[in-house]
N, C-alpha and C positions, 0 to 999 in steps of 0.2 A: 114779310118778316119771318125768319126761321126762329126755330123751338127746340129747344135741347125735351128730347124724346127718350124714352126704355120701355121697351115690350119685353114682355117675358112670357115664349114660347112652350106647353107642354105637347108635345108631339107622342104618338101613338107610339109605346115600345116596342115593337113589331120590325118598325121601320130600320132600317141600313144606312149609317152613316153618311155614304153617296146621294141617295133620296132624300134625306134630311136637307143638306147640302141644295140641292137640285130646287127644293119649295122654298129655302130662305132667298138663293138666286134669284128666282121669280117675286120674290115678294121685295126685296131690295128695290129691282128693278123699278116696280114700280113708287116705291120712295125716292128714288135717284132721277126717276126722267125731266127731261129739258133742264138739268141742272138747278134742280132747285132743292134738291137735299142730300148730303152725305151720310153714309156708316163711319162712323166713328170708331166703336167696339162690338166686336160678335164673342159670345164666352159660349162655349159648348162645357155644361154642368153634365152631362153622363144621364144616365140611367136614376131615376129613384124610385123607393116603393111609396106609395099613397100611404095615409093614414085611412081614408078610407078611399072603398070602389069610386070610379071616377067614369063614365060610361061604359060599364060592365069592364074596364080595364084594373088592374094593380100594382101598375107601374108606367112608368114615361119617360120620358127624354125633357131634360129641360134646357131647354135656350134663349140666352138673355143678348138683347141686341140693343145698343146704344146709337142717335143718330139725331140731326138736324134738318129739320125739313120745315117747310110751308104747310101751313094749319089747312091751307086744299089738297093737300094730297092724301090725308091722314081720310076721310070717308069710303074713297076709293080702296086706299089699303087693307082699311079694315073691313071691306067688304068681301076683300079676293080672300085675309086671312080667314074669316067667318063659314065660308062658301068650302075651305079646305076639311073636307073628312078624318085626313088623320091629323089635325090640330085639333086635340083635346080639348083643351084652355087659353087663352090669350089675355093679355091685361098691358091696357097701352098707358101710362103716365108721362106728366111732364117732368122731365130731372130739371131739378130747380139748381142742381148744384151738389157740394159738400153740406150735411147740415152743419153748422155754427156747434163749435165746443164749448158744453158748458164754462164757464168762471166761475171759481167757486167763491162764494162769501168772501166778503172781508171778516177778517176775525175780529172781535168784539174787544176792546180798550179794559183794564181792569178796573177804571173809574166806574164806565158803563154798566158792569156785572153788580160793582159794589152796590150803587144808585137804585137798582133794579129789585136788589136782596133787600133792599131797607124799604123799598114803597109795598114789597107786598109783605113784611113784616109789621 
């Protein structure tokens, strides 16, 4: 059974574009093989600075990746991500979707308000 999935990559500021490109390649790969999961969305968010030091680093690259795969492939992944030096941080969740927009109250009958005013009078 696949799983709507988001990781979100912080990769070492150091790194070039290309290379960046080069470790999500390999890391896809191994999400996608024998067909059992797709990328869906890759967002490249740029450069940011930390709020705070992050392994003696002050900034990062962050990238967020959106995909569907099989709950077996997800140990393997996250082992080859884990194993990666210039991955900072990683954080894999399940996207459940849009959240639900709130509805806001029904608004209150002026009978209701009246009733209300007199019992705590």
């Amino acid at each position: 059974m696949t799983r709507r999935y988001e990781t979100v990559y912080i990769f070492d500021s150091s790194l070039e574009e290309p290379a960046i490109n080069e470790k999500l390649e390999r890391f896809h790969a191994l999400l996608t093989k024998d067909g059992k999961g797709t990328i869906t969305n890759v967002a490249h968010w740029g450069k940011r600075t930390f709020t705070y030091r992050l392994k003696k680093k002050d900034s990062g690259t962050y990238v967020v990746v959106q995909f569907e795969a099989t709950g077996d492939l997800l140990p393997e992944y996250e082992r080859a991500v884990k194993l990666d030096e210039s991955v900072l941080r990683y954080l894999v969740v399940v996207n459940e979707g849009e959240p639900v927009k709130p509805v806001p109250a029904p608004a209150i009958a002026a009978d209701v308000v009246d009733e209300l005013e007199e019992d705590e009078a």
